[in-house]
FINU-884370 format. One record per residue (C-alpha): residue in three letters; x, y, z. Coordinates in steps of 0.02 Angstrom, whole numbers, plus 50000, padded with zeros to 5 digits. Layout:
<nodes>
alaXYZ/...
</nodes>
This chain:
<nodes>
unk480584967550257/unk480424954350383/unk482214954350494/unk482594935350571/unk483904931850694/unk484064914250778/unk484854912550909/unk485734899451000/unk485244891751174/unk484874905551280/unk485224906951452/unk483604901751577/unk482914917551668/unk481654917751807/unk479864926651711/unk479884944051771/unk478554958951773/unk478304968351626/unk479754983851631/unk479345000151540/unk481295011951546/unk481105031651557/unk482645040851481/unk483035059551551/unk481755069551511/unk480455054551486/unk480975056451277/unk480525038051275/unk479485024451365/unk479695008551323/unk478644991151373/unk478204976051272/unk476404967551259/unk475844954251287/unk475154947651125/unk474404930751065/unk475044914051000/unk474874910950805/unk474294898650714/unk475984895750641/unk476574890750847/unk477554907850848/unk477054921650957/unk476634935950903/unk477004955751017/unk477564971051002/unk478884984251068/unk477984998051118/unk478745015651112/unk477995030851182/unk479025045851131/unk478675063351213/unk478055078651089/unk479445082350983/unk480545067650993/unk480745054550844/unk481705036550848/unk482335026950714/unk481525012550564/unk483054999450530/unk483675009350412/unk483785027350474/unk484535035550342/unk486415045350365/unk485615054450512/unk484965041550630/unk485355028850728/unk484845010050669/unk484075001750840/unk485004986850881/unk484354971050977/unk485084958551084/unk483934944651136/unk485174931151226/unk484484934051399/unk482614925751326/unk482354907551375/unk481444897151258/unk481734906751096/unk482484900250932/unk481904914550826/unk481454930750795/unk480614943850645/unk480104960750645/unk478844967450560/unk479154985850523/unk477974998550518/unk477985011650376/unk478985025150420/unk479035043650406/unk480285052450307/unk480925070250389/unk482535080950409/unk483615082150565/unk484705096250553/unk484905096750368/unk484985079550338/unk483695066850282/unk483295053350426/unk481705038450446/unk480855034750574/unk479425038850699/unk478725053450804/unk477315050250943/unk477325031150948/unk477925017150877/unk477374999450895/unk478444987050811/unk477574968950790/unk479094956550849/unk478834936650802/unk479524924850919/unk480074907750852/unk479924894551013/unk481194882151030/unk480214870151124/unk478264870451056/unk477784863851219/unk478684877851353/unk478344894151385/unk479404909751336/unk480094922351426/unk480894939051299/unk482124948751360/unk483064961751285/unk484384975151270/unk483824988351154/unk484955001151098/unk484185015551004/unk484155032150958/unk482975046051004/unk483035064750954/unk482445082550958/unk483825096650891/unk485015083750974/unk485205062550954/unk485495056151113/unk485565032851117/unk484855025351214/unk484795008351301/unk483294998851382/unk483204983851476/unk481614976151443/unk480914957051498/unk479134948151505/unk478434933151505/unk477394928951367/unk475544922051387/unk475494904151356/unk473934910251224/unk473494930551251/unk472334935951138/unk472434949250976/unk472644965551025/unk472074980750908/unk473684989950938/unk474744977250867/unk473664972150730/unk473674991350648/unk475444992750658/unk475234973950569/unk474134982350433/unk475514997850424/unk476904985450357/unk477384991150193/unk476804974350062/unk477954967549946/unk477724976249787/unk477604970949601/unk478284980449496/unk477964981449296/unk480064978049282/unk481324980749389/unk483204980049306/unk484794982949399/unk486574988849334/unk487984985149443/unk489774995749435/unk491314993449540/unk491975008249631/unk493615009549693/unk493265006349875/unk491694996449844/unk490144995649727/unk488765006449655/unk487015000749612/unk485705007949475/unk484065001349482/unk482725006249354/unk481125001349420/unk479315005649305/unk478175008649445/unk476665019049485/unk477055032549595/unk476755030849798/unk476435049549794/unk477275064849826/unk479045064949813/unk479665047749849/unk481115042749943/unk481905027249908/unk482845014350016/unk484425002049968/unk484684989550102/unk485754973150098/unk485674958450196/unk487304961450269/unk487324975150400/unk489214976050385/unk488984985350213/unk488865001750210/unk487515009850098/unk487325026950058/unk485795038650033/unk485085033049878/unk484865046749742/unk482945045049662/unk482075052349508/unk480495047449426/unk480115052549248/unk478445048449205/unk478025028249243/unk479955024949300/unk480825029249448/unk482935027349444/unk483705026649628/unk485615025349650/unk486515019249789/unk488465016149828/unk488884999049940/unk490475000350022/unk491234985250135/unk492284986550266/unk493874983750164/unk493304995650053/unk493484983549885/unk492374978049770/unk491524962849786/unk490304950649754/unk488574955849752/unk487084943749772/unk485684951649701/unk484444942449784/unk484724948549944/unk484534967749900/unk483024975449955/unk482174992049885/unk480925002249996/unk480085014749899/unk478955026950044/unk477985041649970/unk476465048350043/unk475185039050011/unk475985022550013/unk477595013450036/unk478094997149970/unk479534985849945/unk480524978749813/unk481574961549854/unk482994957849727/unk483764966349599/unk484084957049428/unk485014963049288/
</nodes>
């Protein structure tokens, strides 16, 4: 799922060298690259994490036991907009508990929206994030570059490009919605060839507020049933807009995703 924030007139900032941030240890490094202008007049680069052996970080949605990494990207000048692209992640257990995310590396493919077509673009950011071994431990970089006025593809970015999970079809996809006391719970019945293995799969909402729980998943024969609760912060019911929920089925040999949820 593509993640698009626009932001409002961001404050001008002098371009500054590329910054890679060591944590204790050196869990994490952390740089962005450089990249290449689109066709579409966005620019296209990457966050680039280096993580030492035995340390993981998190995908957006990191399941009970992570960490979701957060962005803040009001120090950029000349940016109206930005999208992720996430790679597929890996599903493992941190102390009993099911998190996603990445070991070894992860580049993330960032899209940056200019607000003047004409001007360069300079990205800064403060990235908070989670890294871990037996313990979690967050994290917080402070990254800035100035992007090439054209760059050129680079191989790095384009694999972790090919490693987004595509939105899937599937065969029918039907959604029962119940109210809870303190908020909602959502069934979705989804006929679907298996992505292999035992399959995880993921709830998320457009609202970040919302809190979603592990989603409970079986598959019996050509149909896989995952259930999730939704709780708000007031902890009440409420109005639901299908469209907006996303499914992320990962097994392992493929991953895809599912975007809304009729009845």
């Amino acid at each position: 799922m593509i993640r698009t924030c626009l932001l409002s007139a961001a404050a001008a900032l002098a371009p500054l060298a590329a910054t890679a941030q060591t944590v204790p240890g050196d869990a994490v490094r952390a740089e962005f690259l450089d990249g290449w202008r689109t066709d579409r007049g966005t620019h296209m680069t990457a966050l680039r994490l280096t993580l030492a052996d035995g340390w993981k970080t998190y995908w957006r949605a990191p399941g009970e036991a992570g960490i979701p990494p957060r962005f803040d990207w009001t120090g950029s000048e000349n940016v109206a907009g930005v999208a992720f692209h996430w790679p597929r992640p890996e599903v493992f257990e941190l102390n009993g508990m099911r998190a996603i995310g990445y070991k070894h590396e992860l580049v993330l493919p960032i899209e940056f929206t200019p607000a003047d077509t004409g001007g360069g673009m300079t990205i800064a950011a403060e990235v908070e994030l989670g890294v871990c071994q037996e313990i979690c431990v967050p994290v917080t970089l402070s990254l800035s570059r100035p992007l090439p006025e054209e760059g050129a593809p680079d191989p790095a970015i384009s694999a972790a490009l090919a490693e987004v999970p595509p939105a899937g079809k599937a065969d029918a996809i039907r959604c029962a919605v119940e109210p809870l006391r303190d908020g909602l719970r959502i069934t979705a019945q989804i006929d679907i060839a298996s992505a292999g293995g035992e399959e995880v799969a993921v709830v998320e909402l457009a609202d970040p507020t919302i809190w979603v729980s592990e989603a409970v998943t079986q598959r019996e024969g050509g149909r896989l049933t995952t259930t999730a609760d939704l709780v708000p912060a007031n902890a009440k019911p409420f109005a639901l807009d299908r469209s907006e929920v996303t499914i992320t089925i990962l097994g392992e040999t493929r991953a895809l995703e599912l975007r809304g949820c009729p009845s």
